[in-house]
C-alpha positions as CSV (number, residue, x, y, z in Angstrom):
1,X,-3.2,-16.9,-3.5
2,X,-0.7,-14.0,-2.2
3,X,-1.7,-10.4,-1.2
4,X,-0.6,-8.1,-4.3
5,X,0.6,-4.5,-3.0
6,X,-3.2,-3.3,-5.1
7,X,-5.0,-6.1,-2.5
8,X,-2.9,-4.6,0.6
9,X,-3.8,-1.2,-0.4
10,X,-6.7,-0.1,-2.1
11,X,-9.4,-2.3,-0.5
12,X,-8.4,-1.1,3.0
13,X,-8.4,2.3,2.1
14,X,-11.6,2.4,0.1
15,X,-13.2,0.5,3.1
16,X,-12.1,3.5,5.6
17,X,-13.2,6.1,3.7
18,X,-16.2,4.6,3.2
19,X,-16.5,4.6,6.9
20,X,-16.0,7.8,6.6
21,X,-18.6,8.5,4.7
22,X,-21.2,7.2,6.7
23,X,-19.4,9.1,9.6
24,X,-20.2,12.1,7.6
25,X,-23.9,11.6,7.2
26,X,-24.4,10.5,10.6
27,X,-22.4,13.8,11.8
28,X,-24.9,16.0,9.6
29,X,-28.0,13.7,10.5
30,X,-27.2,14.5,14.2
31,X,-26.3,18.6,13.8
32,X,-29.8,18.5,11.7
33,X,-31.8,17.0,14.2
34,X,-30.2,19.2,17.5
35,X,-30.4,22.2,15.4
36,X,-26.4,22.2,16.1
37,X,-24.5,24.5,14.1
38,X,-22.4,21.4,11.6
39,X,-19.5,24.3,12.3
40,X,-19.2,23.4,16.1
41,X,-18.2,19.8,14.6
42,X,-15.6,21.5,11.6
43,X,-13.6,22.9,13.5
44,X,-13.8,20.6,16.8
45,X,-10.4,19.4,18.8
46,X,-10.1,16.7,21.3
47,X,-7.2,18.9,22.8
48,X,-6.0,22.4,22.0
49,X,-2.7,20.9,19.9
50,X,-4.7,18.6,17.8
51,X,-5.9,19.1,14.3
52,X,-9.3,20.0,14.6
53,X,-12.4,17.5,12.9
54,X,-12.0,18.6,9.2
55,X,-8.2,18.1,9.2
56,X,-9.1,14.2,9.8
57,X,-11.0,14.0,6.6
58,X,-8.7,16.0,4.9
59,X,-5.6,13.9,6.0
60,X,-7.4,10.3,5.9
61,X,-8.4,11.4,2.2
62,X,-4.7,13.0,1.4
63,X,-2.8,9.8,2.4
64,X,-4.5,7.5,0.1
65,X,-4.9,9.5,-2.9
66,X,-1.4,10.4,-2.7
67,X,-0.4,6.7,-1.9
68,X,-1.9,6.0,-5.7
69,X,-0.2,8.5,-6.9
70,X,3.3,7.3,-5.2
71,X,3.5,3.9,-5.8
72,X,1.3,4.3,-9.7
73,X,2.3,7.5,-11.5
74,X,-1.7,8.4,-11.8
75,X,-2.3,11.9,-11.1
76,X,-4.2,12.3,-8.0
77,X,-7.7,15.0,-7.7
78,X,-6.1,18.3,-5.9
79,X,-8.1,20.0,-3.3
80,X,-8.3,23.3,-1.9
81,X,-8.4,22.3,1.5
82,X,-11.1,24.6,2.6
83,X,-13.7,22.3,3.2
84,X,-16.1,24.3,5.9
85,X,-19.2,21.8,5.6
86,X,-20.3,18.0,6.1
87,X,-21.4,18.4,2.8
88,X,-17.8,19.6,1.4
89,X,-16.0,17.1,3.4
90,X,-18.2,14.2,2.0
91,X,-17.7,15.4,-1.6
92,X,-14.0,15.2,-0.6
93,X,-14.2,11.7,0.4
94,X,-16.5,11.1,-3.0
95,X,-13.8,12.0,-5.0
96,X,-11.1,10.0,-3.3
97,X,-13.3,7.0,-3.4
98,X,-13.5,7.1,-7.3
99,X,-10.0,7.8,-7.9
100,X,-9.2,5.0,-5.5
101,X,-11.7,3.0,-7.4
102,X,-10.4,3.9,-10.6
103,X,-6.8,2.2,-9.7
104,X,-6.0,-1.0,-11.3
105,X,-4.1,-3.9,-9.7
106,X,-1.5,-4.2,-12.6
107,X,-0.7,-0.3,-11.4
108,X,-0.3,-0.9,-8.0
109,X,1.3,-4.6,-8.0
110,X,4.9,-5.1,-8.1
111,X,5.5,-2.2,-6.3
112,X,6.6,-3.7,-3.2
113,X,10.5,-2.4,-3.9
114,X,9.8,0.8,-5.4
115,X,11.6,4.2,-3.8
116,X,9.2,6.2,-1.8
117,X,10.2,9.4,-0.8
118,X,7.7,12.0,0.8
119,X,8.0,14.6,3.4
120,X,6.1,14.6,6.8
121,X,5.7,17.9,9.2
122,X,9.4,16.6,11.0
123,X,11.5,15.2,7.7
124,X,11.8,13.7,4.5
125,X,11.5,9.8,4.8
126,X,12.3,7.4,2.0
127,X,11.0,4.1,2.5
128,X,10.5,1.0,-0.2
129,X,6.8,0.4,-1.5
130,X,5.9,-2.5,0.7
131,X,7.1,-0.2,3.8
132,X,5.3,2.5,3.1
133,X,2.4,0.9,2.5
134,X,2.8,-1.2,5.8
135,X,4.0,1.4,8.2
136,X,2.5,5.5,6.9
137,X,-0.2,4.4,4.9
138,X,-2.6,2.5,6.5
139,X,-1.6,3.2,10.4
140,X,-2.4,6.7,8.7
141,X,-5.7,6.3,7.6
142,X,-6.9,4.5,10.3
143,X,-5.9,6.7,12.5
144,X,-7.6,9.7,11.4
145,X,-10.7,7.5,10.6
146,X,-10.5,6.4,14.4
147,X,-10.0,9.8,15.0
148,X,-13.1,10.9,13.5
149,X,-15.2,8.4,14.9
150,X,-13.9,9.2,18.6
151,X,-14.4,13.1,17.9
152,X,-18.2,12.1,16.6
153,X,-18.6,9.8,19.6
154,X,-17.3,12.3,22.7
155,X,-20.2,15.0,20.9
156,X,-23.0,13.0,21.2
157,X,-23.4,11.7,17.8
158,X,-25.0,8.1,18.2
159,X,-22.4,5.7,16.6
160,X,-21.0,2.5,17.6
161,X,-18.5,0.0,16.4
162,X,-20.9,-1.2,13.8
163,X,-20.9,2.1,12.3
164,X,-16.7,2.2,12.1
165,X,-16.6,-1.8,10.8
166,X,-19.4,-1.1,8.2
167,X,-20.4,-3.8,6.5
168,X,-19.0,-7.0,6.9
């Protein structure tokens, strides 16, 4: 059996922002129980010239829906991107996880060679389907979900690898 572009995609992603999700609960779980104002986590940076907490989710949740989008023509959920709660964020990832779900192998296969042009904060890239996939996508979200988890982690929250590989 080969890996189709859908198998190298979708799965991966849906499995990180799943992650996510249970990042999120844990995050609120622990604010809840310290009587921690959940805004203290929001807006959090590891370093002055890093995107604080919420930018994470937001990016994590941007590169995959958009990834659909690029490589199938379906028209991704927008979002304001004013999330200022655990609770907003999650809904965020919620609706990323059913459009991902929603995606169809016969949209996403055969894709491999397909144009893909999009703009990052330095330039415009254009990259095949396959490329794209291999080297933005996924390095992408599992950055920011790594990201998330370390920002969680140095604050106290009790999490541990288990909680970043899910389910197995």
């Amino acid at each position: 059996m080969s890996l189709g572009m859908y198998q190298l995609t979708i799965p991966p992603a849906i499995r990180a922002l799943t992650t996510l999700r249970h990042l999120l609960g844990k995050a609120a779980a622990h604010c809840e129980a310290r009587k921690i104002d959940p805004s203290a986590f929001i807006g959090f940076r590891l370093f002055p010239d890093m995107l604080p907490f919420a930018s994470q989710i937001r990016i994590a949740t941007d590169v995959s829906r958009l990834c659909v989008w690029r490589l199938s023509g379906a028209e991704p959920p927008k979002f304001s991107d004013d999330e200022a709660t655990f609770a907003e964020l999650a809904g965020r990832v919620e609706t990323t996880l059913a459009f991902l779900s929603a995606a169809q192998p016969a949209q996403i296969d055969g894709t491999e060679d397909r144009s893909i042009t999009f703009k990052t904060a330095r330039e415009e890239i254009t990259l095949k389907g396959i490329d794209y996939v291999q080297r933005f996508v996924l390095p992408n979200i599992l950055f920011h979900t790594t990201t998330t988890y370390t920002m969680l982690r140095h604050n106290g929250v009790e999490i541990g690898k288990a909680d970043y590989l899910g389910e197995l």
